[in-house]
NUNU-930497 format. One record per residue: residue in three letters; x, y, z of N, C-alpha, C, O in turn; residue number from 1. Coordinates in pm, 1 decimal. Example, Ala and Ser with C-alpha at 12.3 -4.5 7.8 and 13.67 -1.06 7.14 Angstrom:
REM residues 2
{node ALA,{1319.0,-569.0,780.0},{1230.0,-450.0,780.0},{1320.0,-330.0,780.0},{1423.6,-331.9,846.5},1}
{node SER,{1285.0,-225.0,708.0},{1367.0,-106.0,714.0},{1290.0,3.0,787.0},{1340.9,113.8,803.9},2}
END
This chain:
REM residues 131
{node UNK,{-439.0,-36.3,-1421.4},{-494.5,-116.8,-1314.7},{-387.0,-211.3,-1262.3},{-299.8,-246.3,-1341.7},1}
{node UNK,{-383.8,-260.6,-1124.5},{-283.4,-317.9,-1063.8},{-373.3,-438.0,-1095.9},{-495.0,-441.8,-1113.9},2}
{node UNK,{-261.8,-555.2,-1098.7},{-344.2,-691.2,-1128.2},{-224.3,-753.3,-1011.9},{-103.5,-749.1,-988.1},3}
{node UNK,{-360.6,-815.9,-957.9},{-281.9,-915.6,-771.3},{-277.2,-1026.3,-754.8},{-352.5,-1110.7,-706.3},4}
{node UNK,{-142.7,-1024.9,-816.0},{-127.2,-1195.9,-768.7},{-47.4,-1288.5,-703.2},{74.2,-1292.7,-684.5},5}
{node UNK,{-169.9,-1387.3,-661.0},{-126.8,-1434.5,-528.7},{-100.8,-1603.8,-545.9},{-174.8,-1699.0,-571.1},6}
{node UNK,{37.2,-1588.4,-519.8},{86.7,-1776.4,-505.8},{101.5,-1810.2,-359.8},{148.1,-1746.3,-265.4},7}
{node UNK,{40.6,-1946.2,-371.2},{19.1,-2015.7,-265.2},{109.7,-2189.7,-251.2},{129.2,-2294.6,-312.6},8}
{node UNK,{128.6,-2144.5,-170.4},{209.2,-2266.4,-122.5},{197.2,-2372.1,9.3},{173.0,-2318.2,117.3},9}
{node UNK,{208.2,-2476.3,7.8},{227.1,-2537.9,168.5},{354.9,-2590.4,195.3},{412.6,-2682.7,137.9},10}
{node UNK,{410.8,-2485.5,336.4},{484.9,-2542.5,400.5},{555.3,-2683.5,455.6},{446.5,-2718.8,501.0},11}
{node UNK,{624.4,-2771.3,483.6},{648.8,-2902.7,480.7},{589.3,-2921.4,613.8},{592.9,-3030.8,670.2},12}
{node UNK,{525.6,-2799.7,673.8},{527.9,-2870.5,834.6},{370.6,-2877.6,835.2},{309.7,-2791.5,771.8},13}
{node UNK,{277.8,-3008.7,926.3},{162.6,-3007.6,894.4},{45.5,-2848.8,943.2},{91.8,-2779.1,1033.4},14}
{node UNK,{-50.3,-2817.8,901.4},{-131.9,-2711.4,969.7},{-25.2,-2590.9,950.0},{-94.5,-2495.5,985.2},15}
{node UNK,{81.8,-2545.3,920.5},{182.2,-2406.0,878.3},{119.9,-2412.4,712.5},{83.7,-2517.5,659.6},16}
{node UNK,{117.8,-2319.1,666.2},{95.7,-2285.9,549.0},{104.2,-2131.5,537.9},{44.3,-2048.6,606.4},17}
{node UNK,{238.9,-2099.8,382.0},{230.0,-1973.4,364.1},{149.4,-1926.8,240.1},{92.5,-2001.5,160.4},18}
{node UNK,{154.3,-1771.5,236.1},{31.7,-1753.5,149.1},{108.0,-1595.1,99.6},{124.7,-1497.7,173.0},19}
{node UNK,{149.6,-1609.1,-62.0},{227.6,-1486.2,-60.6},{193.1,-1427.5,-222.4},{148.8,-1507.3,-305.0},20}
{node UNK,{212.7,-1310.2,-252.5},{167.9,-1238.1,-341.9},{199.0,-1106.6,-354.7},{284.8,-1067.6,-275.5},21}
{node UNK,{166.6,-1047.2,-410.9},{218.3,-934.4,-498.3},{101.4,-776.6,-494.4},{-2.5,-809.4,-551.8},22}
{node UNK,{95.9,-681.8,-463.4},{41.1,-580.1,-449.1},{86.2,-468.3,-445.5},{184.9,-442.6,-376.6},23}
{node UNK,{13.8,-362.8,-530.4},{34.3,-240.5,-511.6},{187.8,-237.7,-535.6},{245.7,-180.0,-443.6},24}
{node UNK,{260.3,-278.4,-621.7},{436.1,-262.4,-658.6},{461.3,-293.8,-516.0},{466.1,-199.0,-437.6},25}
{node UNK,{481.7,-441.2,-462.8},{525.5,-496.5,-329.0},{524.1,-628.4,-298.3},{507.0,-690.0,-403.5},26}
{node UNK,{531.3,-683.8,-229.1},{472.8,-808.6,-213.8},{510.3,-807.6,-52.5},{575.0,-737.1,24.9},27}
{node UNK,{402.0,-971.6,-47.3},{377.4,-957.5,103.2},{379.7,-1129.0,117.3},{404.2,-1193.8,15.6},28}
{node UNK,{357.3,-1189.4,227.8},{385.3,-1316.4,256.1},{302.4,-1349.3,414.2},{328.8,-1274.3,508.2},29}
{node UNK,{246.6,-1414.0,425.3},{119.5,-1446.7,507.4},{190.6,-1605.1,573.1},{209.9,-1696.5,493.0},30}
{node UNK,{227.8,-1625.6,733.2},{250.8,-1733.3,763.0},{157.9,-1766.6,859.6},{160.5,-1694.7,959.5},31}
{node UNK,{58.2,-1876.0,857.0},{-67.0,-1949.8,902.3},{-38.0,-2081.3,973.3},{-4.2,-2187.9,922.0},32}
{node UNK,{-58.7,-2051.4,1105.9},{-50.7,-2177.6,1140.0},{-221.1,-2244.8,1130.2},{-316.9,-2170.1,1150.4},33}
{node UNK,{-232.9,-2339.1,1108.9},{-443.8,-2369.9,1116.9},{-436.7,-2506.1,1098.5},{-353.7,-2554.3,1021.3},34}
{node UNK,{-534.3,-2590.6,1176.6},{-553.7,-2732.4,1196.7},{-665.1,-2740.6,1090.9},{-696.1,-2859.0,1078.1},35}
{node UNK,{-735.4,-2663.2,1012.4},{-838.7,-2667.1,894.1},{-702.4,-2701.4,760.5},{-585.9,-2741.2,758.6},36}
{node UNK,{-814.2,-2653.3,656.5},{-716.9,-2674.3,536.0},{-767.6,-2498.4,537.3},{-849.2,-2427.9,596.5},37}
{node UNK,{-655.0,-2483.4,425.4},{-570.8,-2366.4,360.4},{-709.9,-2283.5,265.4},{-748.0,-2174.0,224.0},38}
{node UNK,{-734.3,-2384.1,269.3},{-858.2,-2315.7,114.9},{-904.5,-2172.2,124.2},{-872.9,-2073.1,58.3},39}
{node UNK,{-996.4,-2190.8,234.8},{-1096.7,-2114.0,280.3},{-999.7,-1950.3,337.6},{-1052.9,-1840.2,323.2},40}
{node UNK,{-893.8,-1961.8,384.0},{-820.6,-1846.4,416.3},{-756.1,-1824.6,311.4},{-756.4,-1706.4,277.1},41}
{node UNK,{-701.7,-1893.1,248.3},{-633.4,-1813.5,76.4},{-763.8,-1742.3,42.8},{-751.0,-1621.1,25.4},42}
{node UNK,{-889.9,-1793.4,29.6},{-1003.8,-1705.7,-26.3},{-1045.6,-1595.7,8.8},{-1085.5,-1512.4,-72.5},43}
{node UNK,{-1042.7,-1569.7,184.8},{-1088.4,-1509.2,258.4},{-943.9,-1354.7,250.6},{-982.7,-1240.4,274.8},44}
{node UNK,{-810.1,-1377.2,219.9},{-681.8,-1344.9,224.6},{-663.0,-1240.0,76.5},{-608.1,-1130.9,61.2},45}
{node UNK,{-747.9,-1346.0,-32.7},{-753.8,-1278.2,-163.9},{-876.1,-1183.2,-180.5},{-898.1,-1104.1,-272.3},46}
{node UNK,{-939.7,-1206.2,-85.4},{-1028.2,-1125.6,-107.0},{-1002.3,-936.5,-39.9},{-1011.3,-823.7,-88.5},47}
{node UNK,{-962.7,-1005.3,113.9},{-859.0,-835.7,126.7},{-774.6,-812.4,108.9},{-735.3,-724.5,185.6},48}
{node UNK,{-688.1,-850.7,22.4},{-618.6,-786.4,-36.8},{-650.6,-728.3,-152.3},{-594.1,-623.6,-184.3},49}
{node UNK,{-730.5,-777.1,-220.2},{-785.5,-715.7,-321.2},{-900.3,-596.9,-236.7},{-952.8,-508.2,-304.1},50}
{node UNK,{-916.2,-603.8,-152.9},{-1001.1,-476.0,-119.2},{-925.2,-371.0,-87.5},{-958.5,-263.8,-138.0},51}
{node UNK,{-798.2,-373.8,8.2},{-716.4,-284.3,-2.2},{-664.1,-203.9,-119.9},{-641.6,-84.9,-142.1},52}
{node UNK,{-653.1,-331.4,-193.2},{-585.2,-243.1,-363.1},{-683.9,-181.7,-366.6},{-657.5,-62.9,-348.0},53}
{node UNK,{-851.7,-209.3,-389.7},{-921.0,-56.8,-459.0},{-908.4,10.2,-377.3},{-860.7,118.6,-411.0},54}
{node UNK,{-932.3,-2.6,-263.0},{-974.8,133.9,-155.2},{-827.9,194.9,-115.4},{-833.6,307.6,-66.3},55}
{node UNK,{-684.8,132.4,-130.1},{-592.1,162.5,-81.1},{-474.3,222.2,-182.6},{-382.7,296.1,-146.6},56}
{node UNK,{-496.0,176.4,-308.8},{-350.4,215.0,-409.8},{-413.8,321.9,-486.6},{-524.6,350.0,-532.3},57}
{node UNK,{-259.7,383.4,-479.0},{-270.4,525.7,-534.0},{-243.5,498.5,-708.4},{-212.2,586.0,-789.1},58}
{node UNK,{-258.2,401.6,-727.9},{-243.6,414.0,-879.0},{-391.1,376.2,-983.3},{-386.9,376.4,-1106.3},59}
{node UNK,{-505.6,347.8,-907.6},{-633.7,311.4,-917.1},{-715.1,452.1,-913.1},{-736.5,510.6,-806.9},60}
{node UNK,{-764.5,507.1,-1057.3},{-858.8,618.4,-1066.2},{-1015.2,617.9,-994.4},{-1106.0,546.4,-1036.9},61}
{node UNK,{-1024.1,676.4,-921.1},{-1158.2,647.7,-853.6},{-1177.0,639.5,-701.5},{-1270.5,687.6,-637.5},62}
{node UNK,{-1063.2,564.3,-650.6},{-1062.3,564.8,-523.5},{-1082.2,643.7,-437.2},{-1145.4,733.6,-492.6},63}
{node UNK,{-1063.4,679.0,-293.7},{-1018.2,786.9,-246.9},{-882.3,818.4,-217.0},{-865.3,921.4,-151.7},64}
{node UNK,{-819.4,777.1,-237.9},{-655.7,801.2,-282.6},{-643.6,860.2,-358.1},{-598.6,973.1,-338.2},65}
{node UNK,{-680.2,812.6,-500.3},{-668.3,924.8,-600.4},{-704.5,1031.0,-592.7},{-631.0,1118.0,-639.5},66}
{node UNK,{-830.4,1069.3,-531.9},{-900.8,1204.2,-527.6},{-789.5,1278.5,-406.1},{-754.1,1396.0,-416.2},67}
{node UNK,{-754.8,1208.5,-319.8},{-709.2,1278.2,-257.9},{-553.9,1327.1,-304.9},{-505.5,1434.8,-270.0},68}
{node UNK,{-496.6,1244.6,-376.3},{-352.3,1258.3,-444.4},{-389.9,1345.1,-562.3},{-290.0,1409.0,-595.4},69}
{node UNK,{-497.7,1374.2,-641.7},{-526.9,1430.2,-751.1},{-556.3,1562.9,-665.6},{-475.0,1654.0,-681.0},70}
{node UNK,{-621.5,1575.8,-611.9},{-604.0,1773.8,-567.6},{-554.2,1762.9,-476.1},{-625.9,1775.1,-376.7},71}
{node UNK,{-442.8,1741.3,-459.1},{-329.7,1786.5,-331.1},{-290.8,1906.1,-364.5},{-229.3,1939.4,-465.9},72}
{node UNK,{-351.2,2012.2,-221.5},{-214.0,2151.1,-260.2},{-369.8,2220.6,-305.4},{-395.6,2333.5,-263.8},73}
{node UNK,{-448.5,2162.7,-373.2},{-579.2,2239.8,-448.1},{-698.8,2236.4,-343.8},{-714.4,2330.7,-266.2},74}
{node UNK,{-755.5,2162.0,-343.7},{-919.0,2157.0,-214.6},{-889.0,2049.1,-145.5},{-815.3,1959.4,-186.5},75}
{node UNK,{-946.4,2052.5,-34.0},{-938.1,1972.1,78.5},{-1073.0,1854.2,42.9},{-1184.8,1867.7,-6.8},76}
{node UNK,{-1012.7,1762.9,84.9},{-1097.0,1630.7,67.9},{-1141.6,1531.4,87.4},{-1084.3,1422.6,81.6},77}
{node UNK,{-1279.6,1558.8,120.6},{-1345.2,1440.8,261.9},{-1347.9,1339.4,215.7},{-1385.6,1309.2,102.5},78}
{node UNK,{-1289.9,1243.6,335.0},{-1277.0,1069.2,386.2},{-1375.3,1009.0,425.4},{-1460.1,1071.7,488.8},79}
{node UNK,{-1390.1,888.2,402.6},{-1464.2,805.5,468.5},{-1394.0,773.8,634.6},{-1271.7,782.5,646.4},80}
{node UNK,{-1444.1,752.7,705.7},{-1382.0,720.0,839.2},{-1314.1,619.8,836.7},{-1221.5,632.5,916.8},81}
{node UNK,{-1311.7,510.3,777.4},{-1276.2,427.1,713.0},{-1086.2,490.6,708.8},{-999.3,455.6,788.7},82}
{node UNK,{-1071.6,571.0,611.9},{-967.0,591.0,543.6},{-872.1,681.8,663.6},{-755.6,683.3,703.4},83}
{node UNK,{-1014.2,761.3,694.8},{-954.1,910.6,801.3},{-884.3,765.6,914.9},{-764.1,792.1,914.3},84}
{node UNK,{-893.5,697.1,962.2},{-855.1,568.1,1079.2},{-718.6,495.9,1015.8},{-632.0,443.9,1086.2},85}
{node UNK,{-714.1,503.4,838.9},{-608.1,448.8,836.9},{-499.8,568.3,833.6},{-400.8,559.2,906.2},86}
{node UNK,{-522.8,710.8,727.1},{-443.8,807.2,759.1},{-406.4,848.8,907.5},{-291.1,864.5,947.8},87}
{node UNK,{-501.8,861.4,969.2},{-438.3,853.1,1125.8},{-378.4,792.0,1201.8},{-331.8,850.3,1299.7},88}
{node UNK,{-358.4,654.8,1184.0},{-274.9,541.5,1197.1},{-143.9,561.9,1171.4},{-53.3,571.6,1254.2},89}
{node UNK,{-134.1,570.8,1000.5},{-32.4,593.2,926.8},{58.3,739.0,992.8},{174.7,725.9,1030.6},90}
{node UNK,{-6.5,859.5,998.3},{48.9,925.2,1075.8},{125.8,945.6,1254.8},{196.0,1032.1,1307.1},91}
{node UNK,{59.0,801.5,1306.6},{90.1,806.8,1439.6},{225.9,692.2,1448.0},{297.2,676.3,1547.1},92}
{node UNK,{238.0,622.9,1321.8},{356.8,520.5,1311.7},{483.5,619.0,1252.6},{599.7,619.6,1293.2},93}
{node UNK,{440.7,678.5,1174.6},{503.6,812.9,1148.8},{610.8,872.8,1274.3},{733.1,868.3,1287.8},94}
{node UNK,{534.3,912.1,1330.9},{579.4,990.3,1476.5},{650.1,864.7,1503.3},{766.0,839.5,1470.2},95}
{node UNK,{564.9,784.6,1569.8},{661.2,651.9,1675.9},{779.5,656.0,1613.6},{870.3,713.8,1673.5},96}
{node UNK,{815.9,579.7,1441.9},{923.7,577.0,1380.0},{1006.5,677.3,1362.2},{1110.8,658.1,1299.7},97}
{node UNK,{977.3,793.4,1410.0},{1066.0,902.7,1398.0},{1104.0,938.4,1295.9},{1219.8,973.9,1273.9},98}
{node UNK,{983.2,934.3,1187.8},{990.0,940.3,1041.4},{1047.9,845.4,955.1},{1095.3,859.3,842.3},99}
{node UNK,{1034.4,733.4,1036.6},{1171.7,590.5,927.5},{1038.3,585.8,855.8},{1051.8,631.7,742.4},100}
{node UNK,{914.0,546.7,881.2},{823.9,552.3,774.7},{707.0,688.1,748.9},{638.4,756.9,824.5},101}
{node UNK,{716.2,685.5,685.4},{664.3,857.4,589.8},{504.7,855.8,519.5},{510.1,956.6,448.9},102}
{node UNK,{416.8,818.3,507.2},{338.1,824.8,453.5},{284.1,975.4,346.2},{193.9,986.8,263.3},103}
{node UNK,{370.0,1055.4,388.8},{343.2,1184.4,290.9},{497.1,1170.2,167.0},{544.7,1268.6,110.4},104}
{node UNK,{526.8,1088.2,157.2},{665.2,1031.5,103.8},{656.7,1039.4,-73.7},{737.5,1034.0,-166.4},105}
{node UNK,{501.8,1056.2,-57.0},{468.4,989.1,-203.6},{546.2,1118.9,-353.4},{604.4,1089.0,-457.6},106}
{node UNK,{517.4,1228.7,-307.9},{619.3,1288.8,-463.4},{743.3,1328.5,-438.8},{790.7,1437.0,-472.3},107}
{node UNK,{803.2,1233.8,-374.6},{938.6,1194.0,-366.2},{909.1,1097.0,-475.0},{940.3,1113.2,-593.0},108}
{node UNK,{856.3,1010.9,-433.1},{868.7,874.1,-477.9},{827.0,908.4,-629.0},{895.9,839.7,-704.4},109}
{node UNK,{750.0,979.8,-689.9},{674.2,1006.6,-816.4},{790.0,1050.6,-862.9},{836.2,985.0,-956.3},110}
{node UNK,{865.7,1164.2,-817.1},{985.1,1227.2,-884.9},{1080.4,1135.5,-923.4},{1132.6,1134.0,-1034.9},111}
{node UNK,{1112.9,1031.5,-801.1},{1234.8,910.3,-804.9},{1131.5,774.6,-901.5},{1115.1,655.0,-877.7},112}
{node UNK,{1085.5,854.5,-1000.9},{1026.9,683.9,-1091.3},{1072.7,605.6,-1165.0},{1022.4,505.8,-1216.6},113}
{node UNK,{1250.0,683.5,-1178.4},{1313.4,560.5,-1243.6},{1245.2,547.0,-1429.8},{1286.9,488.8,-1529.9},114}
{node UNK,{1154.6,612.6,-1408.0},{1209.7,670.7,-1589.3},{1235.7,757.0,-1626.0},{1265.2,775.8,-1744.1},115}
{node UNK,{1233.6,880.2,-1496.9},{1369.1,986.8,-1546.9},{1476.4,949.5,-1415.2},{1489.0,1001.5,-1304.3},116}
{node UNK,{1531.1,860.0,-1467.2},{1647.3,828.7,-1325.2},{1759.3,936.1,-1345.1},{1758.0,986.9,-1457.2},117}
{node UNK,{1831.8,969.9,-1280.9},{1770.9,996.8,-1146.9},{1706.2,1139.5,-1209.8},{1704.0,1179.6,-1326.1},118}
{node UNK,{1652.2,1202.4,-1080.0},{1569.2,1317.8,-1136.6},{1677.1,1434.7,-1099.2},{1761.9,1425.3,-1010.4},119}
{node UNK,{1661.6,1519.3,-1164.0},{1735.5,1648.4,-1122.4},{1708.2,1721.7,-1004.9},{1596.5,1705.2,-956.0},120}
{node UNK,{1797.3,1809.7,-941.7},{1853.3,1848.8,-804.2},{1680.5,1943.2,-787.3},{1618.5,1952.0,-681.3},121}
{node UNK,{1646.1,1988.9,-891.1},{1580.6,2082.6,-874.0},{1416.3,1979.7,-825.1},{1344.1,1999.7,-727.4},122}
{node UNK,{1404.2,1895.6,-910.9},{1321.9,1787.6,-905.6},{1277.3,1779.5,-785.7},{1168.8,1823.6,-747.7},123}
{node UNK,{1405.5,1690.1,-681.5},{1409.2,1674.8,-577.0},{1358.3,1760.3,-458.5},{1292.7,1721.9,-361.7},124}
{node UNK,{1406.5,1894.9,-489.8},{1395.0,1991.4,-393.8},{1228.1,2041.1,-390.9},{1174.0,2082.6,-288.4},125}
{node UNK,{1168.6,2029.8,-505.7},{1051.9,2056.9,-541.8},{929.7,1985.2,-463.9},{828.0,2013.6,-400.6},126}
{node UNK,{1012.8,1861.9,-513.8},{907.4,1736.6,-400.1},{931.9,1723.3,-314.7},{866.0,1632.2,-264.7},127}
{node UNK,{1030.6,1784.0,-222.5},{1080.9,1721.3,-67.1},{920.4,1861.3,-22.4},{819.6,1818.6,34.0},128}
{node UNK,{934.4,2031.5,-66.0},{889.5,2096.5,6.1},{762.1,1989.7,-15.6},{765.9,1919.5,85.4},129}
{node UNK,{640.7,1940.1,-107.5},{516.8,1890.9,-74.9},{531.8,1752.9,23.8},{430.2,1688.3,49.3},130}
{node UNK,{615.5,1726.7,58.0},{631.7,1607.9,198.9},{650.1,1629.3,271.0},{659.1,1544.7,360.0},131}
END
């Protein structure tokens, strides 16, 4: 299980406040400008992000990520619209970027895990054809 955590800080300048943390092997950083206090959006902030992690990381059994990363290549496997809106997304930034970002990237990345560093030639070639 991914465990998300999120440090919070205030900026020196009044109403700026950042809001930064850790997910899914990443981290991210949230800059807020708001004439309220901070509270209520750190809460509102921790709360989706933590919704993304279940519904979004591929390292969480259960999701639809997993199901869909668990029979890849085997049966095809229905989305919530939900997900089908973000895969379609993800695929259309894809294109724009001219592949700088990849979303089918992932058994590259499984092969390159750095506890068999590096992986062998054959490794590589194996996981480039499923991307």
């Amino acid at each position: 299980m991914i465990n998300i955590f999120l440090l919070f800080s205030l900026v020196s300048h009044p109403g700026i406040f950042t809001i930064q943390g850790e997910t899914m092997h990443t981290y991210y950083e949230v800059k807020i400008c708001d004439q309220g206090g901070p509270k209520e959006v750190k809460t509102n902030l921790k709360r989706f992000v933590s919704r993304l992690d279940e519904e979004l990381s591929n390292y969480l059994s259960g999701n639809e990520i997993y199901h869909i990363n668990k029979n890849a290549g085997i049966i095809a496997v229905k989305v919530s619209p939900r997900l089908y809106y973000v895969i379609e997304k993800a695929l259309e930034i894809a294109r724009e970027s001219g592949s700088a970002f990849d979303p089918t990237i992932g058994p590259l990345v499984d092969v390159w895990n750095f506890k068999n560093f590096p992986p062998g030639k054959k490794q590589i070639e194996e996981a480039r054809e499923l991307v």
